[in-house]
N, C-alpha and C positions, 0 to 999 in steps of 0.2 A: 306691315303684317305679312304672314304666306302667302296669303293669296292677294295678290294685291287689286287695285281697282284697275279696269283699262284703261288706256290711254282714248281721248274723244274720237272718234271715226273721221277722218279727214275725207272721205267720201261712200255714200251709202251704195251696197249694190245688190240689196233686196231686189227691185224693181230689176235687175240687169238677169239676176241667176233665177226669176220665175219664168223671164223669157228664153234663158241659155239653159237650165235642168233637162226638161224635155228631151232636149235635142242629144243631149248626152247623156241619158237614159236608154233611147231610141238608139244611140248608135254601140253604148253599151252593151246591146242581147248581141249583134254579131261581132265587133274589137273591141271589147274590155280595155286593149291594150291604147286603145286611141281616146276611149271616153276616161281613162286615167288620165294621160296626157292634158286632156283640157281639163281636168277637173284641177289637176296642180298647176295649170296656165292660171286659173281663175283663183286658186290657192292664195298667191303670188301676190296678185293684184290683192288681195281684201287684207291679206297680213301686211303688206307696204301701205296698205291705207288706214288701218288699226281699225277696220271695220267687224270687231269682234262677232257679231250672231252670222253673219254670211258666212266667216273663217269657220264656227263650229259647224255651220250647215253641210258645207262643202266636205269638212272632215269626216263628218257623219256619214257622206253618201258616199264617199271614198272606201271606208270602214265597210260596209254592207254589203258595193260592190263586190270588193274582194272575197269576204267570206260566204257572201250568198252562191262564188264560184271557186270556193275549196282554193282560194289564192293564198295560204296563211304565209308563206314562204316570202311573198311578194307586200306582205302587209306589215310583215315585220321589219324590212328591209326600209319601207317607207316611212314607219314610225320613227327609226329608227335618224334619215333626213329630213326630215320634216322635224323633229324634237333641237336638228343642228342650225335650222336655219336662222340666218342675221333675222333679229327680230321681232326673231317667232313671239305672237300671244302667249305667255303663263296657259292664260284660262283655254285656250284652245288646243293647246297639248295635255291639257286637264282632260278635256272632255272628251280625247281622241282615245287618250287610257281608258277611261271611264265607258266608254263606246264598244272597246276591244273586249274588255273586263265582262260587261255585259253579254257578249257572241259567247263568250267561254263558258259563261255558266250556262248560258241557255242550250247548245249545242252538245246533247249528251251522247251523239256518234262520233266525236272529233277522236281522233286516235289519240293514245298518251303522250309517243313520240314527239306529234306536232305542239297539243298543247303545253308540253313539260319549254320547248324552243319557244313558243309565245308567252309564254310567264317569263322565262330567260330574257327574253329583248324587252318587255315591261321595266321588268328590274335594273337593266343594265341604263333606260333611257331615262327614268325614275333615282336614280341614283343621287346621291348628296343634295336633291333638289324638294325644298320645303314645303312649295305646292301641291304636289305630289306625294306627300309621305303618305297621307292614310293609302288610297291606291297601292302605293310599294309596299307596303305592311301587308293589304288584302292579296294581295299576287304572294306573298313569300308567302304566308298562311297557308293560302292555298298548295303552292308546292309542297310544305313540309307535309300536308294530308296525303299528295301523292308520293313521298318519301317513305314516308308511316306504314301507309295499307304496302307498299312495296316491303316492307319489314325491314326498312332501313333507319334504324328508332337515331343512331349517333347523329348519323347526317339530319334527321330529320330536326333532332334537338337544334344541333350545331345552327341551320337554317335559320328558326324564327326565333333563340336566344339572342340573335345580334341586334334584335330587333331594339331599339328602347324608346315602348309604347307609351312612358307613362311623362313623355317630355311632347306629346303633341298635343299641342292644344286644339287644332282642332278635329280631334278624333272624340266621341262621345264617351261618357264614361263607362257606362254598361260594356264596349266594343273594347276599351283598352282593359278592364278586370277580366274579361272572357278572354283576350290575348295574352295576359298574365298568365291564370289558369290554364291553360293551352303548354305554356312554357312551362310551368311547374308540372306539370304532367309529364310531359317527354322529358324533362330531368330527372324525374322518378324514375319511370320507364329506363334511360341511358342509367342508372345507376349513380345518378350524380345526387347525392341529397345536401352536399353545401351549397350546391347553382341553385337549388329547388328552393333551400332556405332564403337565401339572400333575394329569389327573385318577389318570395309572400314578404317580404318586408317591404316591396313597391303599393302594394295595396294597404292602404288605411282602414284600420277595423272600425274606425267611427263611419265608414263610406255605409257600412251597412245597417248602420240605427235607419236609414229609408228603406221604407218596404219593399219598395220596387226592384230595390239589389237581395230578395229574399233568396230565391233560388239561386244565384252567385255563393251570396253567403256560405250557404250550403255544402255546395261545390267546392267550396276553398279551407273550408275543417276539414273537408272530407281527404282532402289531401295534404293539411298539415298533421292530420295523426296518424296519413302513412308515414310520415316524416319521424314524428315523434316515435311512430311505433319502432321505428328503425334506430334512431339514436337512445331507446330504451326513456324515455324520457315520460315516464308514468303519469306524474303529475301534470304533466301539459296535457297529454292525453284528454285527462280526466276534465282539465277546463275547457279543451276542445269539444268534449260532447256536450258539455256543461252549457255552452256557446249554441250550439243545435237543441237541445232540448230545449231552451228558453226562446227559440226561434218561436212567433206567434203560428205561423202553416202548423211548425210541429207539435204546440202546446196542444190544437185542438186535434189534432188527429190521435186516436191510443194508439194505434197500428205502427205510428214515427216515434211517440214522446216514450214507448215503450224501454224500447232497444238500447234508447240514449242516454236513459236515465240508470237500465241496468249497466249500461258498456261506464257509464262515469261510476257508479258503483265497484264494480272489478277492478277499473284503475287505481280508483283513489283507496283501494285494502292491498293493490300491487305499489302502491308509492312507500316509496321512506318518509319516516315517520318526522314530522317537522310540524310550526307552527301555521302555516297556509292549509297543510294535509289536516291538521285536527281540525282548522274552524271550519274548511269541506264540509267533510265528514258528518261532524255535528250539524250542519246547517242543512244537508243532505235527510238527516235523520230526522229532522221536522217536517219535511214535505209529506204533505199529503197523500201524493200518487205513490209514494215506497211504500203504505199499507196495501196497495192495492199490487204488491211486487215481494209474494213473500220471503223468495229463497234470500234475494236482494235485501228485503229486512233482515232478514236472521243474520246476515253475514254484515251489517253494518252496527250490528247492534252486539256482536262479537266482538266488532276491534270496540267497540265506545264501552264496553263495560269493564270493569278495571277488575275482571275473573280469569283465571288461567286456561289456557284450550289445547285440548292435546290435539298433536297434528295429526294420527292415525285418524282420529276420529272426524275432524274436516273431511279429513280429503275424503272417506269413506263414506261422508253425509253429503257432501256436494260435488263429487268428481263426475257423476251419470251426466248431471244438468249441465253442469259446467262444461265440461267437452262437446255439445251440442254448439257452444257458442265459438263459431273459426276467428272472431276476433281477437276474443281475449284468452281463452284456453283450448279451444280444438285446435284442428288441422294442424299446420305450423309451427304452433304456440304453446307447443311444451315445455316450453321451456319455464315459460310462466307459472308452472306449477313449484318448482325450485322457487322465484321469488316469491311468491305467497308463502311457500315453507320458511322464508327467512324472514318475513313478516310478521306469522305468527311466531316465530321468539323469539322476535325481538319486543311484539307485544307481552310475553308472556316475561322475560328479564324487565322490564317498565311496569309491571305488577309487583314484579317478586321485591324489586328495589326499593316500594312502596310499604310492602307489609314487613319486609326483614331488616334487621340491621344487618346481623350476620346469619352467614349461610354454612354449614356443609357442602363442601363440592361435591362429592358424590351424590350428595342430594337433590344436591341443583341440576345435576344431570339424569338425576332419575325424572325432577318433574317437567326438563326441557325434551327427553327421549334424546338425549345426545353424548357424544363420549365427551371424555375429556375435554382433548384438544377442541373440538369442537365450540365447546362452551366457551373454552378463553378466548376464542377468535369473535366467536359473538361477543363476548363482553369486551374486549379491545375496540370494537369497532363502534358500539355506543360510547364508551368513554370517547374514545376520539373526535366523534361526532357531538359530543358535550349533550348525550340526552341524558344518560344516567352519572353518577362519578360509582365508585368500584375499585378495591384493590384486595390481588388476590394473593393467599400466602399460600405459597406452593407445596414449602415443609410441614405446615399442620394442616393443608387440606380445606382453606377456610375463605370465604369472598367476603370480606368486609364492605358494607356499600353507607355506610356511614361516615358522613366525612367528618375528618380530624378538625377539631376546632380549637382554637389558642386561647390563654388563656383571659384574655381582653376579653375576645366572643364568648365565652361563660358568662365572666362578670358584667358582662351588659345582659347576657339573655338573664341570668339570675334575677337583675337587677329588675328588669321589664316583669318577671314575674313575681317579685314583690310589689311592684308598684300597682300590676293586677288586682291581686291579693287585695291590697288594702282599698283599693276600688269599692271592689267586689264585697267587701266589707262595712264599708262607710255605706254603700245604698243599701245593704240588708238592713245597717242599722236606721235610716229612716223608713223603708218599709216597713221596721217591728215598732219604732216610735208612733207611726203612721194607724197601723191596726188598734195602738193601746189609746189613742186618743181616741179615736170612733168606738174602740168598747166599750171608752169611759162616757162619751155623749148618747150611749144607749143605754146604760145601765141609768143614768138620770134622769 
């Protein structure tokens, strides 16, 4: 294992260091420099004897020593021999880190200078060593924080991305999804959003069907659909908040399940139009809480209805409210307003395919509000994408969206509606057999 068991104590010396502490405490207030000395004479002795709780006591007092006298210079140097020597305890160079670690946090005068060199010599004695990994992870953490507030976002990324949290086993799991998160964050930040993507794929979404990784959960949408927002990627979006809204904190609070249900709404009317984006959509449009979210009804109940919408009119019914929101259409996010406009006609060419065979092109551009060219490039781009078929004759002006059918596919559909027909037929004629005998056993 990492941390492995000690080896038996070949002699105790409890009893030795309750009689010799004192003495080099005592002689610690006036040479520091002397009650060090014996404190690593007596080092010496308990690590050649593998009397591990003496080794961490002595380390302990070593550790305190120095820092209770602003020695850090002198502390790092000694971790530093002390981690080399034949021998050494695993567990008691664990516990010397672990000792240091604890002075750092607590000590909120220590200059930056010093403690950025005391994280440094952690790391350096901490290094390829598997006992020690959680420690070398909580020391690099810790520096990329002071990399960060210094507004050193690369270096700070660069620091705790080399880390790879999600291979220690014994680090807890709440500690490595928060270290995750951390990384994916300064990824963001450094502008890197392929490190950011590859680093959420180390965290497993079933980790948070338990409650207890709720607010994690959280955390970690909240920054895959900075992700998404960035690679334009609507529909993930849209399951991202999907993901938070179903979150149980957020179902009961209105003030959370609000926002997330309208922010999935916005997305899922900004996605291209496909078969995951319809069953959304529609299954979106059954929830309960969208009655109680009008604008958000109106505007899901627009794309679901198979009616034409002119875009003047959108954007002049919802552009006030809608720019209120820096998510999805304020601040930034204008852009958003362009794909909502190719949205809607592309909703509105999925209607028209529905009710026409053939079209007039200038007609079709009067009721899309677009020129020409325009229109062939939306209708190319649905053909392509196989939602509608469409072909357009350019010398008489005409968009056929009927497709051609051979002459086989006739004589079967023909054929199927004959075979209708006489269905359709044959049970009239028992339900009229049907009536003449019941009038007949009433009239008798």
């Amino acid at each position: 294992m990492s941390r492995d068991a000690p080896i038996k104590a070949e002699k105790d010396y409890s009893e030795i260091l309750k009689e010799e502490m004192p003495k080099i405490h005592q002689l610690a207030v006036d040479d520091w420099q002397g009650a060090l000395s014996q404190l690593l004479v007596l080092e010496k002795k308990t690590r050649q004897a593998a009397d591990l709780v003496s080794s961490k006591q002595l380390l302990s007092d070593l550790v305190d020593m120095l820092v209770s006298r602003g020695k850090w210079d002198e502390l790092d140097e000694q971790l530093a021999l002390l981690s080399k020597k034949h021998g050494q305890l695993k567990l008691s160079i664990q516990h010397m880190v672990q000792r240091i670690m604890k002075h750092l946090g607590e000590d909120k005068t220590l200059d930056l200078e010093t403690r950025i060199k005391t994280i440094e010599s952690i790391r350096t004695v901490t290094e390829n060593k598997i006992f020690v990994e959680v420690e070398r992870a909580r020391v690099t953490r810790d520096l990329a924080h002071i990399r960060r507030e210094q507004g050193k976002i690369e270096e700070a990324a660069d620091i705790l991305c080399e880390m790879q949290v999600e291979t220690y086993g014994s680090m807890e799991m709440s500690e490595k999804i928060e270290f995750i998160l951390e990384q994916m964050e300064l990824s963001i930040l450094k502008g890197d959003y392929t490190q950011a993507t590859v680093l959420s794929r180390k965290i497993l979404k079933k980790t948070f069907k338990n409650v207890k990784y709720e607010s994690l959960k959280l955390r970690y949408y909240e920054l895959l659909i900075k992700i998404g927002l960035y690679k334009k990627d609507y529909l993930e979006v849209a399951q991202y908040f999907q993901e938070i809204y179903q979150t149980d904190s957020v179902k009961k609070d209105e003030e959370l399940w609000r926002p997330a249900l309208s922010h999935m709404v916005y997305f899922l009317i900004l996605s291209p139009y496909g078969n995951l984006q319809n069953d959304l959509i529609h299954k979106v449009q059954l929830d309960n809480n969208l009655k109680k979210l009008e604008t958000q009804e109106a505007l899901v109940k627009l794309f679901t209805t198979p009616e034409l919408m002119r875009w003047t009119v959108v954007k002049r019914t919802y552009e006030p409210l809608l720019n209120k929101d820096d998510i999805a259409f304020g601040g930034s996010n204008k852009h958003h307003w362009d794909e909502l406009h190719k949205r809607v006609v592309e909703h509105n060419l999925r209607v028209i395919s529905k009710y026409y065979s053939k079209i007039a092109l200038p007609r079709l551009n009067e009721l899309l509000d677009l020129t020409e060219s325009e229109t062939e490039t939306f209708i190319s781009d649905l053909v392509n994408q196989g939602i509608i078929f469409a072909k357009i004759n350019r010398p008489a002006k005409v968009v056929n969206f009927e497709k051609f059918k051979h002459s086989s596919e006739l004589l079967n559909e023909w054929s199927q509606n004959v075979d209708q027909l006489l269905e359709h037929i044959e049970t009239i004629g028992h339900l009229i057999t049907k009536e003449e005998i019941i009038h007949g056993l009433k009239a008798k």
